[in-house]
ZAKE-577594 format. One record per atom (N, C-alpha, C): x, y, z. Coordinates in steps of 0.2 Angstrom, whole numbers, padded with zeros to 4 digits, always signed. Example, Ala and Ser with C-alpha at 12.3 -4.5 7.8 and 13.67 -1.06 7.14 Angstrom:
! residues 2
+0066-0028+0039;+0062-0022+0039;+0066-0016+0039;+0064-0011+0035;+0068-0005+0036;+0064+0000+0039;
END
This chain:
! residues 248
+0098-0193+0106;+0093-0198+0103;+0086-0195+0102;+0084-0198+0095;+0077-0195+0094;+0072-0197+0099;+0069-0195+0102;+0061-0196+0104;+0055-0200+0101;+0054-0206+0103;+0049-0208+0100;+0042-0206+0099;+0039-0207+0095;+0033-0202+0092;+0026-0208+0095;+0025-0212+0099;+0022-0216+0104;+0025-0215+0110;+0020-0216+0115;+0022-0216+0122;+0022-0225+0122;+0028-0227+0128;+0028-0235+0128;+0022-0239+0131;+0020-0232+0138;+0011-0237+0144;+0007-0238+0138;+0003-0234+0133;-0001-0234+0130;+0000-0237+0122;+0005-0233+0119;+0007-0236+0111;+0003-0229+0108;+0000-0225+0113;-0002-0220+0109;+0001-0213+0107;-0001-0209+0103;+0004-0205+0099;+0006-0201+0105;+0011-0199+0105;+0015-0195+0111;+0012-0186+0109;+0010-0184+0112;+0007-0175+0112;+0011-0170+0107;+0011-0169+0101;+0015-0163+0100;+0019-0166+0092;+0015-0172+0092;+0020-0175+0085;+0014-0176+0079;+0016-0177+0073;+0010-0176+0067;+0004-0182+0068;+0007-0186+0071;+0001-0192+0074;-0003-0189+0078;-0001-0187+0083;-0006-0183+0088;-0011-0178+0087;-0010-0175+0084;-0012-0167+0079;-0017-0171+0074;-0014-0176+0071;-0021-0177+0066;-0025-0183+0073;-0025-0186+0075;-0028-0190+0078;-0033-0185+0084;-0030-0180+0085;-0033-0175+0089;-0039-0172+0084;-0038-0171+0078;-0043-0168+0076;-0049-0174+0072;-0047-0179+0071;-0052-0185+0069;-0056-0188+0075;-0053-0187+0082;-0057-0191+0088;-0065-0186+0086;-0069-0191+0089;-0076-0190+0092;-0075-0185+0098;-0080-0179+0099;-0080-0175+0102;-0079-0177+0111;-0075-0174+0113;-0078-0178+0122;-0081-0176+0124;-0086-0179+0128;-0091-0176+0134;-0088-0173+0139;-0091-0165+0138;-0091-0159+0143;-0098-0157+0147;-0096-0162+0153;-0104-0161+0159;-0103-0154+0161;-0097-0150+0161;-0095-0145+0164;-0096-0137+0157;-0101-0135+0157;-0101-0132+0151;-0097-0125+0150;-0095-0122+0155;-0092-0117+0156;-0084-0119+0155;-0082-0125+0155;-0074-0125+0156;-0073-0128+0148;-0070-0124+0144;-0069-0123+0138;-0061-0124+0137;-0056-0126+0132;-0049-0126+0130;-0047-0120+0131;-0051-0114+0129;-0048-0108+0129;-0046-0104+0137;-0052-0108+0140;-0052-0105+0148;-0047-0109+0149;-0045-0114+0148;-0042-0118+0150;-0036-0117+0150;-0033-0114+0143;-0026-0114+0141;-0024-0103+0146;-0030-0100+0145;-0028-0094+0149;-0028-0095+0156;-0030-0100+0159;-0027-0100+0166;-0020-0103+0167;-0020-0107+0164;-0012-0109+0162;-0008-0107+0162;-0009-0101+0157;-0004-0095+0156;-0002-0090+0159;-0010-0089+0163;-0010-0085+0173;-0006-0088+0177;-0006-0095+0177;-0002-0100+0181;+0007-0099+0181;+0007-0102+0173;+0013-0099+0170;+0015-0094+0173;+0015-0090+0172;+0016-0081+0172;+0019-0079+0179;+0013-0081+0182;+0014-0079+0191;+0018-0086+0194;+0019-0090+0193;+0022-0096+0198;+0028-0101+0193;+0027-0102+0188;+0033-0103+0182;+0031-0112+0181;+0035-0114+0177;+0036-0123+0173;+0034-0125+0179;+0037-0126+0185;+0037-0131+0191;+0028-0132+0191;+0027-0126+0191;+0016-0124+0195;+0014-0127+0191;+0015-0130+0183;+0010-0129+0179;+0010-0137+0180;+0004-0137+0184;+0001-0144+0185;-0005-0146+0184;-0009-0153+0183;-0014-0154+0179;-0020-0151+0189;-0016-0153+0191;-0021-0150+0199;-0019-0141+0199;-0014-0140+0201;-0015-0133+0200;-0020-0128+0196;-0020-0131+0189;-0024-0127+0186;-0029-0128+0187;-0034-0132+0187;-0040-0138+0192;-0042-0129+0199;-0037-0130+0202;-0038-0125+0205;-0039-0118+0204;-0035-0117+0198;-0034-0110+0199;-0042-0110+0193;-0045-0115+0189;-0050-0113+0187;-0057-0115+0192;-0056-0117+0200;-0061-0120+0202;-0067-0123+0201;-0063-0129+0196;-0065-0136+0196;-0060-0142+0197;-0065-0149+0194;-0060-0153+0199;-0058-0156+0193;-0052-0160+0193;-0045-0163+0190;-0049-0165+0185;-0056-0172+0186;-0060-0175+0182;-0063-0171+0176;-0066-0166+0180;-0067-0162+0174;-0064-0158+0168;-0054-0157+0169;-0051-0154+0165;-0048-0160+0162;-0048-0167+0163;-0045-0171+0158;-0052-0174+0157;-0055-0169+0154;-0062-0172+0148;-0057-0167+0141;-0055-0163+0143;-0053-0158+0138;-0045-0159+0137;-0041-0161+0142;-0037-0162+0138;-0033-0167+0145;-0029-0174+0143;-0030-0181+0145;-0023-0177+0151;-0019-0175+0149;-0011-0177+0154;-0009-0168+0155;-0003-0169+0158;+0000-0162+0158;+0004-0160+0151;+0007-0164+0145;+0013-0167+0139;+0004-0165+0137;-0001-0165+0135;-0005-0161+0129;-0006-0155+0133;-0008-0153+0138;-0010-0144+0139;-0001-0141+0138;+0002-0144+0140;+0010-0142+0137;+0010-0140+0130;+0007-0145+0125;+0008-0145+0118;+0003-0138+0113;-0004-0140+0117;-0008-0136+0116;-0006-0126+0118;-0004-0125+0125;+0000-0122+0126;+0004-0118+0122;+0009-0121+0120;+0016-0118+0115;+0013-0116+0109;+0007-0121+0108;+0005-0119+0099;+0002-0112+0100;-0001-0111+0105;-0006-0103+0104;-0001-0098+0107;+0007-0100+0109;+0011-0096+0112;+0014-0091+0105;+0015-0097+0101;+0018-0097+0093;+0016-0095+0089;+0008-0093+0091;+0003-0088+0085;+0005-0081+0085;+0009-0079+0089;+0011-0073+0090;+0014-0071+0085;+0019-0073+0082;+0021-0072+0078;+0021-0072+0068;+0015-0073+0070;+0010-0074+0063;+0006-0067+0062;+0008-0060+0068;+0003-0056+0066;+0007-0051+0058;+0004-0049+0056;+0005-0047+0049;+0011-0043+0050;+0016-0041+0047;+0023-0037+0048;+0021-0030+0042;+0023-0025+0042;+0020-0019+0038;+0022-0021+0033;+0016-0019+0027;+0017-0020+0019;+0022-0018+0016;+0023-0012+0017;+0031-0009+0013;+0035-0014+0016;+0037-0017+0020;+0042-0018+0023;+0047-0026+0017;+0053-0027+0018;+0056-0031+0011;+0055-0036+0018;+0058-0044+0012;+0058-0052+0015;+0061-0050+0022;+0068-0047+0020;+0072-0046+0028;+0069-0043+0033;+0065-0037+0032;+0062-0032+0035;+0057-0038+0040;+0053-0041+0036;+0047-0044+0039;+0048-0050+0045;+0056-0054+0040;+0058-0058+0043;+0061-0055+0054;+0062-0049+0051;+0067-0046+0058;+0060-0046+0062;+0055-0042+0060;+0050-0040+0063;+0047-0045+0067;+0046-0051+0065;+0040-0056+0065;+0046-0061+0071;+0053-0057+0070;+0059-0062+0076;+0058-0058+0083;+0057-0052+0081;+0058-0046+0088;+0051-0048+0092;+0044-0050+0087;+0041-0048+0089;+0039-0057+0093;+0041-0061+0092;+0041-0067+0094;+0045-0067+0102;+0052-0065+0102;+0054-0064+0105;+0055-0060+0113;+0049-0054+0108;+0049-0051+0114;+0042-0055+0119;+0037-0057+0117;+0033-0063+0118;+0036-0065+0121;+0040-0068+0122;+0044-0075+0125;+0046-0071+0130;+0049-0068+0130;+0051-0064+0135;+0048-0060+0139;+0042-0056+0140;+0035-0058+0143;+0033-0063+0147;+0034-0069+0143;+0031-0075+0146;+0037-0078+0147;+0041-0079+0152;+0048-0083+0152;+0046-0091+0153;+0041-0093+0160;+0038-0099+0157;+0035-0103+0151;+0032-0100+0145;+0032-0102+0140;+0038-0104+0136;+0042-0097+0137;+0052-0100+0135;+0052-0107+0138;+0052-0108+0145;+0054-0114+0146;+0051-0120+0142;+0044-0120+0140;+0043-0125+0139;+0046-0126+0132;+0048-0123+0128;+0048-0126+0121;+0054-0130+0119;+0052-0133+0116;+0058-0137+0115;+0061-0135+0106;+0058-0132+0103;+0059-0128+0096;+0058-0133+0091;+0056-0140+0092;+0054-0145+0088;+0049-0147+0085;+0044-0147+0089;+0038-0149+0087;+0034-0144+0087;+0033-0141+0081;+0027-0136+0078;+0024-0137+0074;+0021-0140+0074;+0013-0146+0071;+0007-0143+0071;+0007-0140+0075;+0000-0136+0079;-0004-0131+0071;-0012-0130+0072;-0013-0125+0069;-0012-0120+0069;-0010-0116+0074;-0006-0111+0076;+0001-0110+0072;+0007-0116+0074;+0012-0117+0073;+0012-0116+0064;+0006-0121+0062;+0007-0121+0053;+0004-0116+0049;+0001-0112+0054;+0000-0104+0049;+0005-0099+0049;+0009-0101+0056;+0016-0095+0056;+0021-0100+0049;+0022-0107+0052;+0026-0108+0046;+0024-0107+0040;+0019-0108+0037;+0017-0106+0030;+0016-0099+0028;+0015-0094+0031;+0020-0088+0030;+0026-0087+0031;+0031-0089+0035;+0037-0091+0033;+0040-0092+0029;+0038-0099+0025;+0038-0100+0019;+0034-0098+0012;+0032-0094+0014;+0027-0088+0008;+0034-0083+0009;+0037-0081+0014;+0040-0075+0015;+0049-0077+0011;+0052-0083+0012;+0058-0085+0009;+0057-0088+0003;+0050-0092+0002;+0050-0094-0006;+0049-0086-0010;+0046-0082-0008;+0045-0076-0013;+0052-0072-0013;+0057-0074-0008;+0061-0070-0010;+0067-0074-0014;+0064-0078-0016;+0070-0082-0020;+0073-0090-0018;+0071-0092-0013;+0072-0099-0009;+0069-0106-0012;+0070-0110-0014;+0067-0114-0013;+0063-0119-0008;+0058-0122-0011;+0053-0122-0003;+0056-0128+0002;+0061-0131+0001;+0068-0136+0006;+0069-0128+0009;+0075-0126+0007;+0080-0122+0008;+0074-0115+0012;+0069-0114+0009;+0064-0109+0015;+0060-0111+0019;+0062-0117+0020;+0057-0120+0026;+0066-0122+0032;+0071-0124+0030;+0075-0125+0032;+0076-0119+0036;+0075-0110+0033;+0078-0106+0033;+0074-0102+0039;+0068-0104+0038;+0061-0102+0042;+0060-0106+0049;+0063-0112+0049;+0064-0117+0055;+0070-0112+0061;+0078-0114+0055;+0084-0108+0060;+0084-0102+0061;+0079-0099+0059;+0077-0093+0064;+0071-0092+0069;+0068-0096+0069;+0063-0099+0075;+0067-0104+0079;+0071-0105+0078;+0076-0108+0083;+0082-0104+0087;+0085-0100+0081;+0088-0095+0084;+0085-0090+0089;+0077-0088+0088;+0074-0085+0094;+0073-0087+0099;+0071-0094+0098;+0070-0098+0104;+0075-0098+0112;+0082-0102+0107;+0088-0101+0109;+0091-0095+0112;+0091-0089+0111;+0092-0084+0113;+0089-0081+0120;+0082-0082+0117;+0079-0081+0125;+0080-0088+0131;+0082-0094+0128;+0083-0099+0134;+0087-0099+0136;+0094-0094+0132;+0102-0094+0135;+0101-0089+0140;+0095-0085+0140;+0096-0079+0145;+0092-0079+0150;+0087-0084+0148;+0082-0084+0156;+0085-0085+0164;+0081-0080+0166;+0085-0076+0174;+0089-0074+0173;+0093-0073+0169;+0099-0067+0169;+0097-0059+0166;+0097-0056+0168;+0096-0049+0166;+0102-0045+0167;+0107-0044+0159;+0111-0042+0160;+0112-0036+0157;+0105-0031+0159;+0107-0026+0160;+0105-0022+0166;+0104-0026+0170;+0104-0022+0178;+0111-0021+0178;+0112-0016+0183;+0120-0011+0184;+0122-0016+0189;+0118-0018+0193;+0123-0021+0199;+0127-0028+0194;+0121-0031+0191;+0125-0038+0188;+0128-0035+0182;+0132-0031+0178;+0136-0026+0177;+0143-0023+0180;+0140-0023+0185;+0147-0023+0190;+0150-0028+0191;+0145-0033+0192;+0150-0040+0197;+0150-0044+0190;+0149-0043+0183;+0153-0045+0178;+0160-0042+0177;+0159-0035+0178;+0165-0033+0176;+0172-0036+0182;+0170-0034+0187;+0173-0038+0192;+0175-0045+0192;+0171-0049+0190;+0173-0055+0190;+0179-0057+0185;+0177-0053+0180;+0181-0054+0172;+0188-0051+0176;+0190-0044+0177;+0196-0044+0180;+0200-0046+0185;+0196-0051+0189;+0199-0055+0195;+0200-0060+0192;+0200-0062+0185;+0204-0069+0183;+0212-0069+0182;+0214-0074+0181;+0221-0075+0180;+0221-0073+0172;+0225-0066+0173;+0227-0064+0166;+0232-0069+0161;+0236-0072+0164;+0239-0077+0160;+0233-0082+0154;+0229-0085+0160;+0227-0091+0159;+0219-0089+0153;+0216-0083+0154;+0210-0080+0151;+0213-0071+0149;+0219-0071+0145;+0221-0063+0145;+0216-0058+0142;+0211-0062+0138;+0204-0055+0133;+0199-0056+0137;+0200-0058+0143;+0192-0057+0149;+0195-0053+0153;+0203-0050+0155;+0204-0045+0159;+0206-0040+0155;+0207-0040+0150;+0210-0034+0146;+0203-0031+0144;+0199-0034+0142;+0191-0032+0139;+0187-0030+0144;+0188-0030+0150;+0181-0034+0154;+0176-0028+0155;+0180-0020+0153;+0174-0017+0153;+0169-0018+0147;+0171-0018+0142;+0168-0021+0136;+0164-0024+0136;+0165-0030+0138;+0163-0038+0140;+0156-0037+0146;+0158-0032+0150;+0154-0031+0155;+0146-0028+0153;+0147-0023+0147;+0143-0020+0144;+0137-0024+0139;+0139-0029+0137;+0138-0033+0132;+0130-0035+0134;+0123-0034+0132;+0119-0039+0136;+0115-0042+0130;+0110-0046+0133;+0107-0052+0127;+0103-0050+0122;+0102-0042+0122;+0098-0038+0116;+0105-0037+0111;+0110-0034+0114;+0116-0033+0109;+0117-0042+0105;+0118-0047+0109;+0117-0053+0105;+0113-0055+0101;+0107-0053+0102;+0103-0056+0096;+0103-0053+0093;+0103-0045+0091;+0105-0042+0087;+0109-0043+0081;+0116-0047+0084;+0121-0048+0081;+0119-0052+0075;+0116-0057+0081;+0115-0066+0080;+0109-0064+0073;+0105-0059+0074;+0100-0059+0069;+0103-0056+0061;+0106-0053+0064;+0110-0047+0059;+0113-0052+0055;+0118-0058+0056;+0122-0064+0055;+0117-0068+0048;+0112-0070+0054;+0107-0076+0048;+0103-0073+0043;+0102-0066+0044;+0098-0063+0039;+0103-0062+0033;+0110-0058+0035;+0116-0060+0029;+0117-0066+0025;+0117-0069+0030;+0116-0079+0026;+0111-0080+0022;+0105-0077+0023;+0099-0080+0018;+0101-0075+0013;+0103-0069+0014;+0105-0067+0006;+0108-0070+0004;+0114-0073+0005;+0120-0077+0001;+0116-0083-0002;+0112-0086+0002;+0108-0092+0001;+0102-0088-0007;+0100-0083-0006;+0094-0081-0010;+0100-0080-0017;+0105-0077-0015;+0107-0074-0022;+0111-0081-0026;+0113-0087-0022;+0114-0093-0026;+0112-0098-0025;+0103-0096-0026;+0100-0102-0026;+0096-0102-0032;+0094-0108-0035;+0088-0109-0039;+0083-0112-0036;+0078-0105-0034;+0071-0105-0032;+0065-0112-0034;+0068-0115-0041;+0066-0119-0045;+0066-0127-0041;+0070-0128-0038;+0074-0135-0035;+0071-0135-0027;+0067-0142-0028;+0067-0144-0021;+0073-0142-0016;
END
């Protein structure tokens, strides 16, 4: 079920939705008695927080601490935990807006601008957690998107169908790295005890996880996204070559 775009205590716009983003940049400026603790200091401790301690740490006191100041003064800047979350993801997501090489074609840029998100993410595995791959609203968030869709409408999409196309592979990356967080399936120990495990099955009941399982055991989440990449970039051909660029 969709999520409401209001919180139900308040009636006011929930953190991370088109309501909030514009109403965030129409409000009156808040008073900051504390002149040193800025959004930016504020979102890079965060991210220190993040980093070193993961989702569970990232609290409105915690950070309070780790920028030693008090609670009061970090909700002048931003009100709950659901907006430094939301704030959070959008400058997570500017990553992938850095320019991809000139010579390079629409697939070229698009692969680049996946690896390069990606590995980001993977870097930061608490910021993986936080995303939920839906709400990209942000000024950060609609400068990637709108290159996106400069990069799918020029190569023949229409602006539906490349906004559509620019949304499932930023979803595709997301998902990738969520299905893998804490598994590192290329340590050799966790290599073994796959292999191991896939052969101590009942061959009856699972017979292509004992017959494969050195195979299987080899497999890790770089060879998947690869695939997975290789996959939806084939598609947008097929899409580019029977589309008319012309049509919503």
């Amino acid at each position: 079920m969709d999520e409401p775009s209001t919180t139900a205590e308040t009636g006011e716009a929930r953190p991370g939705t088109a309501a909030w983003w514009l109403a965030r940049e129409n409000e009156p400026a808040r008073q900051r008695r504390r002149r040193s603790l800025t959004i930016e200091g504020i979102l890079d401790a965060s991210m220190a927080l993040l980093d070193a301690r993961g989702a569970a740490a990232l609290t409105m006191r915690n950070v309070a601490e780790e920028l030693g100041c008090t609670q009061a003064s970090l909700y002048r800047h931003v009100r709950n935990r659901e907006e430094l979350v939301t704030l959070l993801v959008d400058r997570a997501i500017s990553v992938a807006s850095a320019a991809p090489p000139e010579d390079a074609d629409w697939a070229e840029k698009a692969a680049w601008s996946a690896h390069r998100f990606r590995a980001h993410l993977r870097r930061h595995p608490g910021v993986a957690s936080l995303l939920r791959g839906t709400e990209r609203l942000g000024p950060n968030s609609l400068a990637g998107m709108n290159y996106a869709l400069g990069l799918f409408i020029g190569a023949g999409l229409s602006p539906k169908l490349a906004a559509a196309a620019a949304s499932s592979l930023a979803t595709f990356v997301i998902g990738s790295v969520h299905f893998n967080l804490g598994v590192d399936a290329r340590d050799p120990a966790e290599k073994r005890h796959r292999r191991r495990l896939y052969r101590s099955r009942d061959a009856e009941a699972v017979p292509l996880l004992v017959q494969h399982a050195d195979a299987l055991a080899e497999l890790g989440s770089d060879d998947e996204f690869e695939v997975g990449l290789t996959a939806l970039l084939a598609g947008f051909r097929v899409l580019i070559e029977n589309s008319d660029g012309t049509r919503d």
